[in-house]
N, C-alpha and C positions, 0 to 999 in steps of 0.2 A: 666479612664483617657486616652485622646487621644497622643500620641506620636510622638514632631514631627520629622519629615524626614527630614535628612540635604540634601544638592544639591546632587547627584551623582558624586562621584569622575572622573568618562568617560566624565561626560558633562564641566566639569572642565579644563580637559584636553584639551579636542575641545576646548574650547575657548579661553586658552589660548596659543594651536596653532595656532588660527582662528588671535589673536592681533600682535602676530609672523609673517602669514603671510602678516598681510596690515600692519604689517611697513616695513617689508621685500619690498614690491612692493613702499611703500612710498619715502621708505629711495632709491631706485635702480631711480626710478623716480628723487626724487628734485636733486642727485647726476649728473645723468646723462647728466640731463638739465644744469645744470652749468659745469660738463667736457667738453660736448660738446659745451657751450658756449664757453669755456677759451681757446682752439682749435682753433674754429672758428676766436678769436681775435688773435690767434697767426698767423696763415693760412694768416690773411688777410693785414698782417704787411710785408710777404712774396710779392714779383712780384706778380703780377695777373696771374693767371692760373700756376703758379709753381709746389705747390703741391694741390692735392683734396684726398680727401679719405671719405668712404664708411659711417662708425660710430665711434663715443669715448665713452666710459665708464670706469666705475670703479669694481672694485669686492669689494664684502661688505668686506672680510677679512684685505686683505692687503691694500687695499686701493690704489691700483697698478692704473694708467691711461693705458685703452688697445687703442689705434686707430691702427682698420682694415683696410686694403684694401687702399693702399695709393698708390697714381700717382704721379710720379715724371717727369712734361715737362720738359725738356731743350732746349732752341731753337736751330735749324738743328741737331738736334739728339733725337734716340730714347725713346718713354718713359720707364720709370724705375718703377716696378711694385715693393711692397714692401707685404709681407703678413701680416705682423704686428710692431707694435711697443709699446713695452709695460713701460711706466715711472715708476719706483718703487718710486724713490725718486729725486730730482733736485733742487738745490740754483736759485732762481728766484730772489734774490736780487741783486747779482751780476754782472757783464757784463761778467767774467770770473767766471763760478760754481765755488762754495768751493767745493763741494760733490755733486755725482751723481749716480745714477743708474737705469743704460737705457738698456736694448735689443729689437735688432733688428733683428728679424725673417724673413726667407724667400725672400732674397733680389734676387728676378730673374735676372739671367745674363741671358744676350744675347749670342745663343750661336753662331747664324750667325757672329757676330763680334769678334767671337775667328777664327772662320774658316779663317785666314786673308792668307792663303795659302792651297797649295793638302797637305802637308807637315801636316800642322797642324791640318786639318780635320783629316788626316788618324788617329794621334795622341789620336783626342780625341773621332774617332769611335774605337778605340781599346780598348781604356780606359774603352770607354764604358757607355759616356755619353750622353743621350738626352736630358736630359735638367740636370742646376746645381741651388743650391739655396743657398747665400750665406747667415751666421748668427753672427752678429755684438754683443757683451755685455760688457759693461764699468759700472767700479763700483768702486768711490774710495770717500776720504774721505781726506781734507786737514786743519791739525790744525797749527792756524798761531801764537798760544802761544809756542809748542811747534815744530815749523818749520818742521813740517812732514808731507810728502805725501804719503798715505796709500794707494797704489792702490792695493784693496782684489781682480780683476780681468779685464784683459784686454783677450778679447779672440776674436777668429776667426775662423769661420767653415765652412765648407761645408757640404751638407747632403749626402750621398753613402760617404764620403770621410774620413772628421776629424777633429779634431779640437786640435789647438794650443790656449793656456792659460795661460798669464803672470799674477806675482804676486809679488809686492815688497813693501818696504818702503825706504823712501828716508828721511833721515832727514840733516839739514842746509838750507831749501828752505823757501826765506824770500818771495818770490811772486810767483803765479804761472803763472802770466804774463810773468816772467823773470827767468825761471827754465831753457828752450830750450837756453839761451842767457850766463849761470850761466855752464850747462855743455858744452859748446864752447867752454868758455874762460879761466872758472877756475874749471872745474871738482873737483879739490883738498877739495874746500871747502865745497862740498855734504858728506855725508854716507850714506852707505848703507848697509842696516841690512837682515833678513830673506828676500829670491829671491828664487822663482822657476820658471822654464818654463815646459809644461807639454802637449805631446799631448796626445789625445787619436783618435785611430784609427776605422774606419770606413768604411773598404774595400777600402782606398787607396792603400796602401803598396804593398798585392797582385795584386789588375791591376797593381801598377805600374811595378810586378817581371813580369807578362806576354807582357807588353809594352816593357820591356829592354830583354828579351828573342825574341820578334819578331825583335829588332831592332837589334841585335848584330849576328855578318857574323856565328854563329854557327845555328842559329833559331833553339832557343829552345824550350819550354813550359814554363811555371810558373815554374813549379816544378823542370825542369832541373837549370833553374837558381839561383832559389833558393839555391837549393842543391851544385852549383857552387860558390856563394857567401858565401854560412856558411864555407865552406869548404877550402876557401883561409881565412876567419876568424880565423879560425884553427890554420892556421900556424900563422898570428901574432901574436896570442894569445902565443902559446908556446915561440915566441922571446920573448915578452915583460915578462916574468916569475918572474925574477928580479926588473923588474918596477911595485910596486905597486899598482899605481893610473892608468897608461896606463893599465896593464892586468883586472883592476876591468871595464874602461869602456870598454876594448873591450869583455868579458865577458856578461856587458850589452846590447852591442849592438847585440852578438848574441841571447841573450834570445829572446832579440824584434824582430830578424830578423827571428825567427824559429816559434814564436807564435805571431803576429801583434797583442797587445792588448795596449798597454799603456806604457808610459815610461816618467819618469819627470828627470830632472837635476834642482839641487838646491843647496843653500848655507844660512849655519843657522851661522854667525860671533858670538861668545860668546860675542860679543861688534859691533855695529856698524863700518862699517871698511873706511876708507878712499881711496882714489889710493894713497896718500902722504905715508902711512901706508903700505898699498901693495905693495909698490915701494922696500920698504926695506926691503922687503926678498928676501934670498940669491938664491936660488930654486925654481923651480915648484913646488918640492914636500911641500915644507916651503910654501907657496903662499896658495896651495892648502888645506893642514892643516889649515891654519888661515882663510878660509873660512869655516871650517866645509864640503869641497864639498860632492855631493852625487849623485852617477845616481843610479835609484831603475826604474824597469821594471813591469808592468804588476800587 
């Protein structure tokens, strides 16, 4: 009796790696063509010749919109060259997003147009910049049952430099049309729960100790100044001994000043806290307690 041979498990495989890849190219194709359509109607909704840019796509994962290479005209001024911009997520129903999440990559400044003086050249050929690229991400989320603005991050960066990165929630916010209009007039009526600010460093710090070393009548090095700066630290640290919320941040601030890596300030309220509510404590230190505050370094 003859025996028969089932397929080859290898050839199995190949094929259905093989179905893998042509829908892989499938799915990158039909996508494409419709990101880079919905682009194209946005683009063209824009002034004529505003913006232009390079290519749109999607990545299969996240399903992220990337558009490359963006020109930014503006009449009698230079253009504005963008390296990317990437849409994770965005309310397209609304005139005012509910929720968003956008970064913007690689935003070339001009640096001719900082040089607006010899002052401020000198400034920023000490610093030690030839070119800067700046980096934009907004990311929040606004539920209007439960009057809350979620912003999981507001940040801003520079590259050789650093970056600052807000994070909060705001609850009593009946519009987000009229939030800017709400903390004017009536701050009282807002809360605000978990807040941090947080930078992280990026070889600012140090230029900046060698920029205040060359500018200061001793002209010193990075290193002298440094060492000059921790060092009158020092002594108000040992004043403030008995204060102790001032000696925890200046404490912190030495840490960050002796190793530049990272440093947050935050506030975790065991209850969303009001100003009405913060108004009526007796003290700083009472004030500070009822935020939970916290500076944590590195």
């Amino acid at each position: 009796m003859s025996q028969k041979k089932g397929v080859p498990v290898q050839i199995i495989r190949l094929s259905i790696l093989g179905v893998l890849v042509v829908g892989y190219i499938a799915f990158k194709v039909v996508t494409g063509n419709i990101v880079e359509s919905k682009v194209n109607k946005l683009v063209s909704e824009l002034p004529k010749g505003l913006v232009t840019y390079e290519s749109a796509s999607m990545d299969l994962l996240g399903f992220a919109v990337h558009i490359d290479n963006l020109v930014i005209s503006m009449p009698n001024q230079k253009d504005t060259y963008i390296d990317e911009i990437i849409i994770s997520d965005i309310d397209t129903d609304n005139n005012v997003p509910q929720y968003a999440d956008i970064e913007i990559s690689g935003i070339n400044v001009d640096m001719d147009a900082l040089r607006v003086n010899k002052q401020m050249s000198k400034m920023i050929d000490t610093l030690g910049y030839q070119q800067l690229k700046s980096n934009i991400a907004v990311n929040y989320t606004f539920d209007k049952d439960k009057k809350m603005l979620d912003i999981k991050g507001v940040s801003f960066g520079m590259d050789d430099a650093g970056e600052l990165t807000f994070k909060t929630k705001i609850l009593g916010v009946k519009s987000l049309k009229t939030i800017a209009n709400t903390l004017q007039r009536n701050p009282s009526a807002l809360e605000i729960d978990a807040t941090s600010l947080t930078y992280d460093d990026d070889s600012l710090t140090e230029r900046l100790y060698k920029l205040a070393g060359q500018n200061n009548r001793k002209k010193q090095s990075a290193d002298e100044f440094k060492a000059e700066l921790i060092s009158e630290l020092d002594k108000e640290i040992k004043k403030a001994k008995s204060k102790k919320f001032e000696k925890e941040v200046l404490e912190a601030m030495r840490e960050y000043l002796q190793n530049p890596k990272s440093f947050e300030v935050s506030i975790s309220p065991d209850n969303p806290i009001s100003m009405k509510t913060a108004n009526k404590t007796k003290s700083k230190e009472e004030f500070l307690e009822l935020l939970n505050f916290e500076v944590s370094v590195n």
